[in-house]
N, C-alpha and C positions, 0 to 999 in steps of 0.2 A: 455586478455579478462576476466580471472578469476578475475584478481583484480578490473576489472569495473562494473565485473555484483556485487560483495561483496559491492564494496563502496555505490550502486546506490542501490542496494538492502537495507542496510543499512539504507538509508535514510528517512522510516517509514512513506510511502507519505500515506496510507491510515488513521492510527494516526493523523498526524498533520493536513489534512483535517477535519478530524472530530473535533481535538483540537480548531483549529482557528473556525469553526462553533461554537461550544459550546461555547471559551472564547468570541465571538461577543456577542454571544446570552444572556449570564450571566455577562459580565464585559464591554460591551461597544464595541463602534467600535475599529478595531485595524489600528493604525494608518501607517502600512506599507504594509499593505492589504486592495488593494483598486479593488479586481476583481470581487467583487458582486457574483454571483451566478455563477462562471465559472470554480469553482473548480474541478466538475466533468470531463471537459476538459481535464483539466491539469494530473488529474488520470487517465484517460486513455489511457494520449499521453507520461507517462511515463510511463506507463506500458507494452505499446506496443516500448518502446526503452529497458526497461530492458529485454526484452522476445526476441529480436532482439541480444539483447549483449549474451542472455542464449543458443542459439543456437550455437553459439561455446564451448558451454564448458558441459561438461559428464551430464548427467541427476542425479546421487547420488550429485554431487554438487551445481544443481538445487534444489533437496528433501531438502538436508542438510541446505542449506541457508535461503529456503523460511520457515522451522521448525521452524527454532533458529527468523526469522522475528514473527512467529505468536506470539511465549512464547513470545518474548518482547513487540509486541503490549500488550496482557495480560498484564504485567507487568507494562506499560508507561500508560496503563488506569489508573489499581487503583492509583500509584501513582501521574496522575495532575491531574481526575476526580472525584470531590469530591462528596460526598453520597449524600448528600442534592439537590443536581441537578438532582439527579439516575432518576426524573420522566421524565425527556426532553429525554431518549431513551426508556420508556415503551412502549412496555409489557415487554422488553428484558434489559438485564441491560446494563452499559458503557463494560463492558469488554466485552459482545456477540456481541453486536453492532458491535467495534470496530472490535473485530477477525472475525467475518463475513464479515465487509466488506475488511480483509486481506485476504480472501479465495477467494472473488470475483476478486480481483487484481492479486492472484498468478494463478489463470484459466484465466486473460487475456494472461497475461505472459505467461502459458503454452499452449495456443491457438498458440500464436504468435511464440513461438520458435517453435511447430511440423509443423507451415507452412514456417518460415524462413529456418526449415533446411531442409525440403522437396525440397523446392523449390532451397537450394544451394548444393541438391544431385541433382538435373536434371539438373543444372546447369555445375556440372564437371564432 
């Protein structure tokens, strides 16, 4: 379970949602993204499988992963969001943007795992 919630966590869904919205919005439609306005969907309904998978494994593991997630969103901002666009996220810049909306994803996930394992301590 540790290595599924690592890889899934990994995968920097709240970033690249925002990524693909920005690169539509400044470079054109993208040609292998065709789900219009459903993205938020999609952010929720993995976040509620990562928060399912976090429930089997130690809460400092939880802490530890979704950190090392926030510094990297940080990080995958400034590097593909470039300055000159900076006004399509005011008042707030590409990088608060982005890590706010990583905060928002790791409180569904942390939602979802104190009810997953509540609910698989009544269970055994």
């Amino acid at each position: 379970m540790r290595i599924l919630f690592v890889i899934f966590s990994l995968l920097h869904i709240p970033f690249v949602i925002t990524y693909l919205e920005y690169s539509e919005r400044f470079y054109g439609d993208i040609p292998f993204v065709t789900y219009g306005n459903h993205f938020f969907i999609f952010y929720v309904a993995f976040a509620v499988i990562i928060g399912v998978l976090a429930s089997k494994i130690p809460l400092h593991w939880f802490i530890i992963v979704n950190a090392c997630v926030v510094v990297t969103h940080g990080f995958l901002s400034v590097m593909f969001i470039s300055e000159e666009h900076a006004y399509w996220f005011s008042p707030l810049t590409p990088v608060m943007v982005i890590v706010l909306s990583a905060f928002v994803y790791i409180a569904i996930q942390a939602f979802v795992r104190l009810f997953t394992s509540r609910l698989l301590e009544r269970l055994n």
